[in-house]
C-alpha positions as CSV (number, residue, x, y, z in Angstrom):
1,X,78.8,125.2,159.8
2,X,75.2,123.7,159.7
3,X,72.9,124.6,156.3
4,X,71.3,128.0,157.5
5,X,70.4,129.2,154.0
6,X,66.5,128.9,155.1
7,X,63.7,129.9,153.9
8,X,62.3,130.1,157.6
9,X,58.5,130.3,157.4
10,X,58.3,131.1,161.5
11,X,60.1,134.6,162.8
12,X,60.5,134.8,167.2
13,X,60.5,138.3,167.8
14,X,62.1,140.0,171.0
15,X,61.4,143.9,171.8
16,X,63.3,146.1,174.0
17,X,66.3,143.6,174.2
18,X,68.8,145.3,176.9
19,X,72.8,146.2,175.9
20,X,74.8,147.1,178.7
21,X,77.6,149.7,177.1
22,X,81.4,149.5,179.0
23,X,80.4,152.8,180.7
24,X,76.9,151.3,182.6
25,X,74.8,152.9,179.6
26,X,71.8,150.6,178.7
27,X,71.1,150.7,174.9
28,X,67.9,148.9,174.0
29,X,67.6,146.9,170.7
30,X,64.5,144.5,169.2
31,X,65.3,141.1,167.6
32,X,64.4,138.8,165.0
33,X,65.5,135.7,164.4
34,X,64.2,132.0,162.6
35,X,62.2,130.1,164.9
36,X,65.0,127.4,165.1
37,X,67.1,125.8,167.9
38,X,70.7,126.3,165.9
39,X,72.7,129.1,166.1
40,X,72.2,131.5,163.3
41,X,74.9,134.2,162.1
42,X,74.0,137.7,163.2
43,X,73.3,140.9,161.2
44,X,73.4,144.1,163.2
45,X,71.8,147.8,162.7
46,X,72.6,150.5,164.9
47,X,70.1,153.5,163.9
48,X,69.6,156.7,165.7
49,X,66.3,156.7,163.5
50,X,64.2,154.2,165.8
51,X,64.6,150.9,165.7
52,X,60.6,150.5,166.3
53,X,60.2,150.9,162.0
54,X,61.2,147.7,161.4
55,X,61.8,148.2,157.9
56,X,64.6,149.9,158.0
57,X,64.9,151.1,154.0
58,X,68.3,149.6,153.0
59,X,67.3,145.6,154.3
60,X,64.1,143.8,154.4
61,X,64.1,142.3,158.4
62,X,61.8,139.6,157.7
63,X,63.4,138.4,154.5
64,X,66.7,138.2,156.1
65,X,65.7,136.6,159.3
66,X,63.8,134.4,156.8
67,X,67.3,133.7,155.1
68,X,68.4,132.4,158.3
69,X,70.0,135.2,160.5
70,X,69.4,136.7,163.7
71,X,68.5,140.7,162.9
72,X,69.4,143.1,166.1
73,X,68.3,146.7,165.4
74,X,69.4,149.0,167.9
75,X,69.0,152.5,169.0
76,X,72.0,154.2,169.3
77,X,73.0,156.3,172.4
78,X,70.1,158.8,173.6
79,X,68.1,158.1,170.7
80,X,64.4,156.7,171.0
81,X,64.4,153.8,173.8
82,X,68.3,154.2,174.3
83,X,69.6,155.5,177.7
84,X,72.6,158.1,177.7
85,X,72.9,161.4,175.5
86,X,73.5,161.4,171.4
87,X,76.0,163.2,170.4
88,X,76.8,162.4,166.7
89,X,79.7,160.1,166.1
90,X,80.9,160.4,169.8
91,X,80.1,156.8,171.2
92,X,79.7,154.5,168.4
93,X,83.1,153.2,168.0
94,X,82.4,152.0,172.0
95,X,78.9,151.0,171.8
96,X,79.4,149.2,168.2
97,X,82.5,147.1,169.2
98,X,80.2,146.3,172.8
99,X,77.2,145.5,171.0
100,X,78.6,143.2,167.9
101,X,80.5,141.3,170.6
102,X,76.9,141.1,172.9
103,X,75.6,139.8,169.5
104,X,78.6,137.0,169.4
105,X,77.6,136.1,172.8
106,X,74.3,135.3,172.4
107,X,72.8,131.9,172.9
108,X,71.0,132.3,169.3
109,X,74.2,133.4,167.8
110,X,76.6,131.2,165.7
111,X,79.0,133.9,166.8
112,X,80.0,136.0,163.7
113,X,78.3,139.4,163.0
114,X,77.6,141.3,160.1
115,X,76.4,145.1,160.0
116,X,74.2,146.7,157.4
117,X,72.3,149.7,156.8
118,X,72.5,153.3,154.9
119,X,73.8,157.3,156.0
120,X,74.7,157.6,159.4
121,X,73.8,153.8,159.9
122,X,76.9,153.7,157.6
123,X,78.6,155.4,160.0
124,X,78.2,153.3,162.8
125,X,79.0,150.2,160.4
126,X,82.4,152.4,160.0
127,X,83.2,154.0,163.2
128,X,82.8,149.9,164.9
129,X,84.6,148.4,162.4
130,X,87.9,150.8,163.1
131,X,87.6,149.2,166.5
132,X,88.2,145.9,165.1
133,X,85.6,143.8,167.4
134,X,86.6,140.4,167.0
135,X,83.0,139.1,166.1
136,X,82.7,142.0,163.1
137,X,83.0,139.8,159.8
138,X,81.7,142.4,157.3
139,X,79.5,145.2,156.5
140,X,77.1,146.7,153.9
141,X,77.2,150.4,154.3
142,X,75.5,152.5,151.9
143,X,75.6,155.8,150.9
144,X,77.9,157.3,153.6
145,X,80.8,158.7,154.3
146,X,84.8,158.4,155.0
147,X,85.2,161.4,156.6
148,X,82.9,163.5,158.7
149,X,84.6,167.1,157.9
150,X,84.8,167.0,154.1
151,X,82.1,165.1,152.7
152,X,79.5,164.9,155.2
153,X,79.8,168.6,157.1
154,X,81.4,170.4,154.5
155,X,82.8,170.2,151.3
156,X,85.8,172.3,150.4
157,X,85.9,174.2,153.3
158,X,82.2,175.5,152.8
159,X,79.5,174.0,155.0
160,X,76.4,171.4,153.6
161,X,74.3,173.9,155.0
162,X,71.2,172.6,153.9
163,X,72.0,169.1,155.0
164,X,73.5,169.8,158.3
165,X,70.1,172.3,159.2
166,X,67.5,170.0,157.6
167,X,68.9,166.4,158.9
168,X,69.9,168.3,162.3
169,X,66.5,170.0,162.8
170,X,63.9,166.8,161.7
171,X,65.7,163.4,161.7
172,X,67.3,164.5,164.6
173,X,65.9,166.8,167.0
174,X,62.2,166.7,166.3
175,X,62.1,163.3,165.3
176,X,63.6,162.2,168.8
177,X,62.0,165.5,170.9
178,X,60.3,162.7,173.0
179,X,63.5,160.9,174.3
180,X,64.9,164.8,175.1
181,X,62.2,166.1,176.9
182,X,62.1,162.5,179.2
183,X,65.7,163.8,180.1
184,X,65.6,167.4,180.2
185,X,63.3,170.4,180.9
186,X,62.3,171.6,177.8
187,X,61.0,175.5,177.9
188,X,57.5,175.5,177.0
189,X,56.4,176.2,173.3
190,X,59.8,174.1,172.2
191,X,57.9,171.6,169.7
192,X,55.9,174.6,168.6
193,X,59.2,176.8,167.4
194,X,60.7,174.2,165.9
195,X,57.9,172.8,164.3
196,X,57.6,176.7,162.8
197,X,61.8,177.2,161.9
198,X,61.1,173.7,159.9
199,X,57.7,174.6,158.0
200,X,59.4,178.1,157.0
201,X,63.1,176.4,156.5
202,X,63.3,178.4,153.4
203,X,63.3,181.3,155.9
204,X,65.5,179.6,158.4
205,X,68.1,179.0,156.0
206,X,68.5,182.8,156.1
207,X,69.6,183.9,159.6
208,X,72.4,185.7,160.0
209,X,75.1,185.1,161.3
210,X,74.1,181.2,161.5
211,X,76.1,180.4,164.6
212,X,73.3,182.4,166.6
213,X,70.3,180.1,164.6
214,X,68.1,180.0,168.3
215,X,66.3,176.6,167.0
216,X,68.9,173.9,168.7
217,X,70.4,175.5,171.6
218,X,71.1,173.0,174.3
219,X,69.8,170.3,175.5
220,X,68.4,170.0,171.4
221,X,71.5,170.0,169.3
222,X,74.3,171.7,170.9
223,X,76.9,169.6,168.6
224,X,75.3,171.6,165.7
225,X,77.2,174.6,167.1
226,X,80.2,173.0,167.6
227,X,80.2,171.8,163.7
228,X,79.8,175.5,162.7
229,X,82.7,176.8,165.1
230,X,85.2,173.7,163.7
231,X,85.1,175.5,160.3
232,X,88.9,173.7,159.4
233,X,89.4,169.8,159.3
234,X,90.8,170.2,163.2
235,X,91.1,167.8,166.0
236,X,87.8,168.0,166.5
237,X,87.0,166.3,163.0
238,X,90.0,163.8,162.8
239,X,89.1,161.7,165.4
240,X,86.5,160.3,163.6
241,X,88.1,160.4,160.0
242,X,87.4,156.8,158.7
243,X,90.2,156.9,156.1
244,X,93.0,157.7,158.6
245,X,92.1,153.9,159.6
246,X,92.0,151.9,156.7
247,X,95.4,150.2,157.4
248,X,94.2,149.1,160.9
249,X,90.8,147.6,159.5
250,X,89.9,144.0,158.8
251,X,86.7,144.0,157.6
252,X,85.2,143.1,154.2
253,X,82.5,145.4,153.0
254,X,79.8,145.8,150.1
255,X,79.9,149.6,149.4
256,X,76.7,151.4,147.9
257,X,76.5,155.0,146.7
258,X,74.4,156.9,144.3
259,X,75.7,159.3,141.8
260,X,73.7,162.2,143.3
261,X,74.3,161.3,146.8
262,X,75.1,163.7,148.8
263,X,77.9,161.5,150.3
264,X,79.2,159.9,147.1
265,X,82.9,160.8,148.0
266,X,83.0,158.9,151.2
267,X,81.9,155.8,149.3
268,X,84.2,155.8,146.6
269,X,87.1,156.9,148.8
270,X,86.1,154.0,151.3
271,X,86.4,151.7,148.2
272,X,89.4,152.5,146.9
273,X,90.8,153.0,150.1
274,X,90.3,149.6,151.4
275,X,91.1,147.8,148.3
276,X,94.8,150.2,148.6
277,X,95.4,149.9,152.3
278,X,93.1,147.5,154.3
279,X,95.2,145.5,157.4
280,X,95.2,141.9,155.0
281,X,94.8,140.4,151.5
282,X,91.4,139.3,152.8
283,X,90.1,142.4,153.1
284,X,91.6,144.6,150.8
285,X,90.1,141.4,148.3
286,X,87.1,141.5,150.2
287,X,85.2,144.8,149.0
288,X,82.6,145.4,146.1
289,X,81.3,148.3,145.0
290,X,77.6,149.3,144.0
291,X,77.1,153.0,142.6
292,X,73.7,154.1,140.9
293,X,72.2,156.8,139.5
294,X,70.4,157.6,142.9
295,X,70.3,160.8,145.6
296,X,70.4,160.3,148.9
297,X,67.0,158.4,149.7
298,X,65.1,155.3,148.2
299,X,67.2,153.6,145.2
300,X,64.5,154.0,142.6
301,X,64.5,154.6,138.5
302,X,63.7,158.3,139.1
303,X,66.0,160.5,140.5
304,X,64.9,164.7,141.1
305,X,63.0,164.9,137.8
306,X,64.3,162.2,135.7
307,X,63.6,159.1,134.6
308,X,66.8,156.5,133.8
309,X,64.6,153.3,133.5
310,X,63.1,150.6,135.7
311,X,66.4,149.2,135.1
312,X,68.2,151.7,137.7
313,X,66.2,151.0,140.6
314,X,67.4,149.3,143.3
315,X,64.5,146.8,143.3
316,X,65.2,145.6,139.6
317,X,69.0,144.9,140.7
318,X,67.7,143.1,144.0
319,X,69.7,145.1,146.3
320,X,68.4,143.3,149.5
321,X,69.6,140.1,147.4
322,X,72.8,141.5,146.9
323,X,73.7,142.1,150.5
324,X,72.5,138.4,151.6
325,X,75.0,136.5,148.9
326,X,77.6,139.1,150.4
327,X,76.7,138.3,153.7
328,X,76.0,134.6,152.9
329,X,79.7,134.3,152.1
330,X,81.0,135.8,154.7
331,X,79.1,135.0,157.8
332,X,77.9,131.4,156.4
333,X,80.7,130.1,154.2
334,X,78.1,129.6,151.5
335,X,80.1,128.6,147.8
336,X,77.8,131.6,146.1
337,X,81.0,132.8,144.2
338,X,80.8,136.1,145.9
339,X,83.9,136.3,146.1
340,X,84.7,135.6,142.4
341,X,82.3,138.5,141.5
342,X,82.9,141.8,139.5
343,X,84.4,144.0,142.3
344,X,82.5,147.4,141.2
345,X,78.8,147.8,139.7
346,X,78.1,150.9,138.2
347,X,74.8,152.5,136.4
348,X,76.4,154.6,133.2
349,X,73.9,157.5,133.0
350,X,73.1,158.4,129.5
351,X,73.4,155.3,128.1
352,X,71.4,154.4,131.2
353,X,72.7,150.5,131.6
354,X,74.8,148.7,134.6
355,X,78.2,147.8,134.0
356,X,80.7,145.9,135.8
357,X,84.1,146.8,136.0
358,X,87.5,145.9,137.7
359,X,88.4,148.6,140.0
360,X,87.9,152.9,140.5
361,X,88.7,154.9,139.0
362,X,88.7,152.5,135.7
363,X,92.3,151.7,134.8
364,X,91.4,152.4,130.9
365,X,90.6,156.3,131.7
366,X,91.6,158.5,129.7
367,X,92.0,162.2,131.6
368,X,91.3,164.7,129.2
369,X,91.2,168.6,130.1
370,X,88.5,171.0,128.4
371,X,89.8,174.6,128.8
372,X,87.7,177.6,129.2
373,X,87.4,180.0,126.6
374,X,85.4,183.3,125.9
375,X,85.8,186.4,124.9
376,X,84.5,187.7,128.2
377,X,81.2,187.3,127.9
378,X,80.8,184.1,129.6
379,X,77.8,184.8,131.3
380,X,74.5,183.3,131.2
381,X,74.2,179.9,128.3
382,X,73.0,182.3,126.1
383,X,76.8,184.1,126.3
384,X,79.9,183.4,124.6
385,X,81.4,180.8,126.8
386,X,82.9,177.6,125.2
387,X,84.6,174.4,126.2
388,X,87.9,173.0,124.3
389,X,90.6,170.8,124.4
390,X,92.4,173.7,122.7
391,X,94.5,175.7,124.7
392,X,94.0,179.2,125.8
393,X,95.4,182.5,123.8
394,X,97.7,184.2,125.6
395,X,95.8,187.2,125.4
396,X,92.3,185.8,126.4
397,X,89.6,188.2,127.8
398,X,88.7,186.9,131.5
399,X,84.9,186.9,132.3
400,X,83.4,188.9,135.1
401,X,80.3,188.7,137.3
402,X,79.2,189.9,140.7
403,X,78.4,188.0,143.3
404,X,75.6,189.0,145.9
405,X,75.4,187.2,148.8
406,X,72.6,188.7,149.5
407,X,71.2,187.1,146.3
408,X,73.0,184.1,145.5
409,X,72.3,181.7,143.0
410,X,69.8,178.8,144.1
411,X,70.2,175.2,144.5
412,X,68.5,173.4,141.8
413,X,68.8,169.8,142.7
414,X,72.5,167.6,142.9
415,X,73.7,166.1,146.0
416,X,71.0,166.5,149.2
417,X,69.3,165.7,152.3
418,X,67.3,165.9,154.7
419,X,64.3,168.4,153.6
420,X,62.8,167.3,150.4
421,X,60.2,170.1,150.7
422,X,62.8,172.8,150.5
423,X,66.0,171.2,149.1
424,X,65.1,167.9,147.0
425,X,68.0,166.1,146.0
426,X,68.8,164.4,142.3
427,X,69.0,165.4,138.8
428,X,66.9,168.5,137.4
429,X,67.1,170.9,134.6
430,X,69.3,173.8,135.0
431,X,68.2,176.3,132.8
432,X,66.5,178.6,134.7
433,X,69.6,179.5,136.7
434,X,71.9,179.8,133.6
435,X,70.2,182.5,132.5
436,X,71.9,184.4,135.7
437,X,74.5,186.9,134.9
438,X,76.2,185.6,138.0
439,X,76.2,182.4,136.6
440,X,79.0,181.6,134.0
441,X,78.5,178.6,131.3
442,X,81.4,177.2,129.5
443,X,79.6,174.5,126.6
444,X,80.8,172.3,123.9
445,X,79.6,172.4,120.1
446,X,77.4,169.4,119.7
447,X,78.8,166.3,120.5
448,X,79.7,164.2,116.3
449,X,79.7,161.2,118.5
450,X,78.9,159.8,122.3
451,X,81.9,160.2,124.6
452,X,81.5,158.8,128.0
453,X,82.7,160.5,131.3
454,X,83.3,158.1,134.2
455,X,85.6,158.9,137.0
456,X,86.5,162.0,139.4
457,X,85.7,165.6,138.0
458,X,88.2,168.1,139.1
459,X,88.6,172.0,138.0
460,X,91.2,174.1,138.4
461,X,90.5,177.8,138.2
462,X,92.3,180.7,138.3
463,X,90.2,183.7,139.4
464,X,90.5,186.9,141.1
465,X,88.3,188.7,143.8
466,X,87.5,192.1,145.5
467,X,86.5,190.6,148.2
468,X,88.5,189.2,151.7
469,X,87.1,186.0,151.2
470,X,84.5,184.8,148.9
471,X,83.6,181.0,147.4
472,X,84.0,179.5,143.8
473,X,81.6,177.0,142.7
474,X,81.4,174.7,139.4
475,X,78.8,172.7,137.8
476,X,79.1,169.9,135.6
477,X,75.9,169.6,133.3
478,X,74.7,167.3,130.6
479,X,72.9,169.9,127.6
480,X,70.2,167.9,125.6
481,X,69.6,169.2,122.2
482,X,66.3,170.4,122.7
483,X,67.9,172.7,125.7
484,X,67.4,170.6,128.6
485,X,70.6,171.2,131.1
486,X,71.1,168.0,133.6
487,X,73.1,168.4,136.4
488,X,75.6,165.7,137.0
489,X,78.1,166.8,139.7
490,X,78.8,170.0,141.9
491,X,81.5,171.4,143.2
492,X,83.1,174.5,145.6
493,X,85.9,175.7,147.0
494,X,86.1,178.5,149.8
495,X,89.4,180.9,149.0
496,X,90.6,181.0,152.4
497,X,90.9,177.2,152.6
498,X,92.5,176.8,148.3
499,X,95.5,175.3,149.9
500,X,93.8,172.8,152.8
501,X,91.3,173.1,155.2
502,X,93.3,172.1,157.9
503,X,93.7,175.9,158.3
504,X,92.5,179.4,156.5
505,X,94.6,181.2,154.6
506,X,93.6,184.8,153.5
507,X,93.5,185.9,149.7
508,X,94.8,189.2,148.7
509,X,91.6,191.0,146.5
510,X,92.5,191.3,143.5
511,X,95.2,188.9,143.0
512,X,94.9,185.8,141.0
513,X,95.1,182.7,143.1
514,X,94.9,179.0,141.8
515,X,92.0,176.8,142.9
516,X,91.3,173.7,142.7
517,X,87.6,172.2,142.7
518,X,86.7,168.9,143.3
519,X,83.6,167.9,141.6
520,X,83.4,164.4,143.0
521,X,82.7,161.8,140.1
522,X,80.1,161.0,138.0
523,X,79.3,158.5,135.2
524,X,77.6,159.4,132.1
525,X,77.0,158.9,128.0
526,X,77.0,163.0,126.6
527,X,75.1,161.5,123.7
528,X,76.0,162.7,119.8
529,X,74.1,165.9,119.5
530,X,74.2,166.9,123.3
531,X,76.8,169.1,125.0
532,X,78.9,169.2,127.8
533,X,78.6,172.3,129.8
534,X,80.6,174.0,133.1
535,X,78.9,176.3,134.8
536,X,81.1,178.5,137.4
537,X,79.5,180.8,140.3
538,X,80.3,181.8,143.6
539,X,77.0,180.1,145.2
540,X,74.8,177.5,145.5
541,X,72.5,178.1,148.3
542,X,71.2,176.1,150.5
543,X,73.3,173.5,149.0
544,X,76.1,174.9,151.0
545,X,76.2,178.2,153.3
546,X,77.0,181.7,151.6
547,X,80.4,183.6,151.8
548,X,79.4,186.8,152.9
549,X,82.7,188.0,151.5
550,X,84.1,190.0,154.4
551,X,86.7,188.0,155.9
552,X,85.3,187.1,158.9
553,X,84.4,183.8,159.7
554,X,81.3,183.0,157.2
555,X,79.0,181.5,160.9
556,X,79.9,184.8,162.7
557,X,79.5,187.2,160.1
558,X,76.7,190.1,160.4
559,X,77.4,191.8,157.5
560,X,77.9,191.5,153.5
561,X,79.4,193.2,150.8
562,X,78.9,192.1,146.9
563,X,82.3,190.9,145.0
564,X,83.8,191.5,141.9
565,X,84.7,188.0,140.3
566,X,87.0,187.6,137.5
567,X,87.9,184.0,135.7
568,X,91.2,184.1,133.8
569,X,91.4,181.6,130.9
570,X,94.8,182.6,129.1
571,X,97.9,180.5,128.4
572,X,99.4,181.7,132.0
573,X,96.2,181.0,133.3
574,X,95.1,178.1,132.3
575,X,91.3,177.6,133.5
576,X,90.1,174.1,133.1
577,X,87.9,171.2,133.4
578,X,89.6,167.3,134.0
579,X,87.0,164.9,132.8
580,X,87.5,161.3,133.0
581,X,87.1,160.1,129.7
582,X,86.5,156.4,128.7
583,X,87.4,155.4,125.2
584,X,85.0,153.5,123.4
């Protein structure tokens, strides 16, 4: 292959570029590309965000058609210039394997394609490359998902309520209300309401029962109702479950995530995944790993309401750089040593400094489980709850709160998107809510020296509820000794759905089930002097949608009753937290 490794001082640009899809469907893409007569590799983004920004947050355009690559950035189907109707996830195993091999065809094209680009630009990066277009030769998705039931949608059977309304309502219904209303007769005053449900989402997030939310009714967003009605991981999620496809796919990838991302799972399960099961040695060798300390948005130092050095952003680390070696060494044969790079990159919070490592989870981990302990009076930090690797009494007093749903316990940073106004996403002090009596905190005596948790974060709980159904939430929090209570990583599990959400399962009140809550990962220094605390609840709203406890199905129900919850934390019950520990 010819030296294409530029720089290119002279960019030809092409607007409103026209795809013909398989089905007759025009999709309409811009292009930029070196101002040279040799074929140049191609890099691909498929956005249902508008291809007219340029820009496009997760790869400078100019710098890599600069570097020597054709960049096509397309709208997806029935989004902005695109022809057809969006419906999330539907077409883009189609239109991506139709457009990469358009891209290979090309009379500017050297022939191979790479993707790139972040969130559901991940997703078409994912959902083309289990169609296995010959031209695809890698990708670069960032912070996005491996499943679009648990992980995206939901999260242990409870749904990303705040994500799924915010990101459904702006990004993509008023965002796009122009390409709509070309193709459908609007009712008059439509911008108007929705321009009001969005500037009183706070309010919004409130209707009852959610299924009947009047804001995105056809023609607007009638797959938002079918997301709440699939309330299981049914058919209607697994044909687009990008880890039921590893085995089949061939396609190297540079992974990026963010510790507070609200889709941190699918990343790291993507990873590993690939690395276990991908369909040859070149690309199960052929994926790296980025993870810092960043929520879903801009990879900068500052993430919610602290600060973990100019180091963490994604500008000190060079992440457009990063993804041009990758793609250098794939698409161009360039001898970068890519390949001979550190396979995962990860920002230790706390000690606040990258690190590279071998694989994930780190070989060298060291699971450790902290047991709850109290004498029943568990609730708020100021009560009596502690954290050990002693186990239980057999005659432990279990702790008891009461959960409202009609007053449940606010979201307070962690994993978000898509409404920074109402639910801003990253790391922020949690004491305000620990002083809830609903609210139960499980803490460590001061640390006598640093101990470092980096890995998956799982709880298992054994509780007991008056109600039909209810939810179980956990917390995993950094403690500062001046008070200061970081959130790290977040958890829930919905009863009905303790053993799989491929179906529900009813609980019996007041018997004591087993759950198990997965808390995702994290990484993170508790420093000497700070503690590590749990805290356990039964909400975390608008994070994820409340239980209203009755039985019913949580979208349909009109109606709420409090429950009585009770943590058991003896030696038959043995309530605990499995941290990842890292020796020194």
């Amino acid at each position: 292959m010819p030296d294409l490794m530029g720089p290119y001082t002279a960019i030809r640009s092409e607007f409103g570029v026209p795809v013909v899809m398989r089905d007759g469907v025009t999709l309409y893409a811009d292009v930029y590309r070196p101002d040279t007569d040799a074929p140049v590799p191609v890099l691909l983004q498929r956005t249902p965000y508008d291809k007219s920004q340029g820009r496009t947050g997760s790869l400078d355009v100019m710098r890599a058609a600069s570097h020597g690559y054709a960049v096509v950035v397309q709208d997806t189907r029935g989004r902005y210039a695109s022809e057809g109707e969006f419906y999330p996830f539907l077409d883009e195993s189609n239109d991506g394997y139709d457009t990469v091999q358009w891209c290979a065809a090309q009379p500017w094209s050297a022939g191979r394609t790479g993707m790139f680009g972040r969130s559901y630009v991940g997703a078409t990066q994912w959902l083309c490359a289990i169609a296995n277009p010959p031209a695809l030769t890698a990708i670069a998705p960032g912070i996005t998902a491996s499943d679009y039931y648990e992980g995206w949608t939901y999260q242990g059977g409870a749904l990303a309520w705040g994500f799924a309304l915010s990101w459904t309502m702006r990004q993509l219904t008023m965002a796009n209300l122009g390409a709509i209303s070309s193709r459908h007769d609007l009712p008059d005053g439509t911008r108007e309401a929705l321009l009001d449900a969005f500037n009183q989402l706070d309010c919004t997030m409130r209707h009852q029962p959610i299924v009947e939310l009047p804001h995105l009714k056809e023609p607007l967003a009638g797959y938002f109702y079918d997301w709440i009605r699939h309330s299981s991981s049914d058919d209607y999620w697994r044909r687009w479950r990008i880890s039921d496809h590893y085995a089949r796919v061939t396609t190297p990838a540079l992974h990026m995530g963010g510790w507070h991302d609200i889709f941190l799972l699918g990343t790291l399960r993507n990873f590993a995944g690939m690395r276990q099961q991908a369909a040859d040695a070149a690309a199960r060798n052929g994926q790296q790993l980025i993870v810092g300390p960043w929520h879903h948005g801009p990879f900068g130092e500052t993430s919610g309401d602290y600060f973990f050095g100019l180091a963490a952003s994604g500008a000190a680390i060079d992440t457009d750089g990063a993804q041009l070696r990758w793609f250098d060494y794939w698409l161009k044969d360039a001898p970068n040593g890519a390949d001979a790079d550190p396979p995962v990159r990860i920002f230790v919070m706390g000690a606040n400094r990258w690190r590279d490592e071998q694989e994930w989870p780190l070989a060298r981990t060291q699971y450790t489980d902290y047991y709850l302990h109290s004498s029943g009076r568990a609730n708020t930090a100021a009560g009596d709850g502690s954290l050990s690797t002693a186990a239980p009494d057999d005659d432990a007093t279990p702790d008891v709160f009461l959960y409202n749903p009609q007053d449940p316990v606010p979201t307070r940073g962690g994993p978000l998107c898509c409404g920074p106004s109402f639910v801003p996403g990253g790391a922020y002090d949690q004491q305000g809510l620990e002083s809830r009596s609903d609210v139960l905190c499980y803490t460590t005596p001061p640390l006598a020296g640093d101990i470092e948790v980096t890995g998956p974060v799982t709880l298992t709980l054994y509780a007991s509820t008056s109600a039909a159904d209810t939810d179980f939430t956990a917390k995993l929090v950094d403690v500062e000794p001046c008070g200061a209570a970081r959130n790290l990583t977040d958890g829930i599990i919905r009863a009905r759905y303790r053993q799989g959400t491929d179906q529900s399962r009813p609980v019996t009140p007041g018997a004591v089930h087993e759950y198990s809550i997965d808390l995702v990962a994290t990484s993170n220094v508790f420093q000497a002097g700070h503690r590590i605390r749990l805290e356990v609840s039964s909400s975390n709203f608008p994070r994820f949608d409340r239980n209203f406890n009755t039985g019913d199905d949580p979208w349909a129900a009109r109606e709420s009753v409090p429950a009585v919850q009770t943590i058991h934390h003896n030696r038959q019950h043995p309530s605990r937290l499995r941290l990842p520990v890292i020796p020194n």
